[in-house]
C-alpha positions as CSV (number, residue, x, y, z in Angstrom):
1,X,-16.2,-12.1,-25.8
2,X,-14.7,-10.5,-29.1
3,X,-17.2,-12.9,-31.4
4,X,-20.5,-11.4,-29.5
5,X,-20.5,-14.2,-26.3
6,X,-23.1,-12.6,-23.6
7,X,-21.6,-14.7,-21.1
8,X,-18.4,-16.7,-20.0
9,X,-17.9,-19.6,-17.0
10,X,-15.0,-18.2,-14.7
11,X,-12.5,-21.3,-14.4
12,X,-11.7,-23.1,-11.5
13,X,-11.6,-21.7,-7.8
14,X,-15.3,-22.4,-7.6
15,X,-16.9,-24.5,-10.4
16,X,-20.7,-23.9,-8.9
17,X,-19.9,-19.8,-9.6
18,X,-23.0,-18.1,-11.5
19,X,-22.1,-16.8,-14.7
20,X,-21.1,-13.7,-15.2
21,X,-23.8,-11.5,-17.7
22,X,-22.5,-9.4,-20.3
23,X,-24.6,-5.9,-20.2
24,X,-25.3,-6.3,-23.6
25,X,-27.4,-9.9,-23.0
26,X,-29.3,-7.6,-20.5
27,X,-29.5,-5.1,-23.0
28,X,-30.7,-7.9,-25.9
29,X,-33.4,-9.4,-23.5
30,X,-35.0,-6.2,-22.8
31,X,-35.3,-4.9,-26.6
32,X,-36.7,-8.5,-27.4
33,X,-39.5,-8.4,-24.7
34,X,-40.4,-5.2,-26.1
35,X,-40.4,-6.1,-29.7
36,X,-42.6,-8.8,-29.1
37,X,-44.6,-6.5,-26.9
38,X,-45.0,-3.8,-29.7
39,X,-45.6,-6.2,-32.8
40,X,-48.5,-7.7,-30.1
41,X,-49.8,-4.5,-29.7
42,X,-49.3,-3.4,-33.7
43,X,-51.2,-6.8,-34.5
44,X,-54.1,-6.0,-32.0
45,X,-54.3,-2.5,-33.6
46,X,-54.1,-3.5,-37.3
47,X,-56.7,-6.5,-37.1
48,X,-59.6,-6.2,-39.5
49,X,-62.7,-5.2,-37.8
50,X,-64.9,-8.4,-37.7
51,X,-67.6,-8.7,-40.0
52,X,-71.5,-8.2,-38.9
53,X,-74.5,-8.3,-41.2
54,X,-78.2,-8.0,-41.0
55,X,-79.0,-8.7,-44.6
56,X,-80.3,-12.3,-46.1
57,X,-77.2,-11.4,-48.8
58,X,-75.2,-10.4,-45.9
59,X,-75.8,-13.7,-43.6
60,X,-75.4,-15.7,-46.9
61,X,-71.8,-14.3,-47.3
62,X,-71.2,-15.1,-43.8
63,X,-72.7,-18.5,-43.9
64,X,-70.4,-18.9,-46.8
65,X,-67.1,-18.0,-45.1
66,X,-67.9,-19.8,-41.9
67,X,-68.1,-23.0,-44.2
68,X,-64.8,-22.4,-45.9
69,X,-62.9,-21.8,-43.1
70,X,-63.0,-25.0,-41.3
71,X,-61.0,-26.2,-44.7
72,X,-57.9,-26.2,-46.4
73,X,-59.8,-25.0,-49.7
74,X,-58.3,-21.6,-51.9
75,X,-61.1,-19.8,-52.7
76,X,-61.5,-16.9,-55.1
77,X,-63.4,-14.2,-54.0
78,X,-65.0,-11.9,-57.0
79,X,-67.1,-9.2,-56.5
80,X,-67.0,-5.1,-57.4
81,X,-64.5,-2.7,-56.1
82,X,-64.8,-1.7,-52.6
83,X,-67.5,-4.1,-51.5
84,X,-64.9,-5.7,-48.6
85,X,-63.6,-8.5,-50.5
86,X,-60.1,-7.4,-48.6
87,X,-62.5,-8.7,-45.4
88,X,-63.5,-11.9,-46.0
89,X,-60.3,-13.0,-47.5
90,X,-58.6,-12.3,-44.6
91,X,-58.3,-15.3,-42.6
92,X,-58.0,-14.4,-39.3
93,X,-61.7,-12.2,-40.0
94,X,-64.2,-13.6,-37.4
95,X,-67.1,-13.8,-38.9
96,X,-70.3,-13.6,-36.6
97,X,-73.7,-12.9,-37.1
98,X,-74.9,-9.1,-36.0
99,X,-76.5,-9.2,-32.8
């Protein structure tokens, strides 16, 4: 128990006895489920919005992307600051048509 065991098999007596839980393995399961819960929730809250376009340029771009992403390729994207480059380099950005 001193090197961090959550739990320990009582000898003898009764060999089919459950195991006895430590209330620090309680302790460790719940903060676990909740980290998971919270980076789920951080993750759905941080996500790029998707990206939706009108514009011939616009459905080019997206056209472009939706090719690309089906691959394994690295591709550079160029453009001018603060056009959304940030957007379509992302790789889990949708991209969809506007509709």
């Amino acid at each position: 128990m001193k090197a961090g065991a959550y739990d320990y098999i009582v000898k003898a007596v009764r060999p089919r006895r459950p195991l006895h839980a430590d209330p620090a393995r309680a302790e460790h399961r719940s903060l676990r489920s909740e980290n998971l819960r919270l980076k789920s929730t951080l993750e759905a809250a941080t996500a790029p919005p998707p990206l939706v376009g009108v514009s011939p340029a616009m459905k080019h771009v997206l056209d472009l992307v939706a090719s690309v992403a089906a691959t394994e390729a690295t591709v550079l994207v160029t453009g001018e600051s603060g056009t959304g480059k940030e957007l379509v380099a992302t790789p889990s950005t949708p991209a969809r048509p506007a509709g």
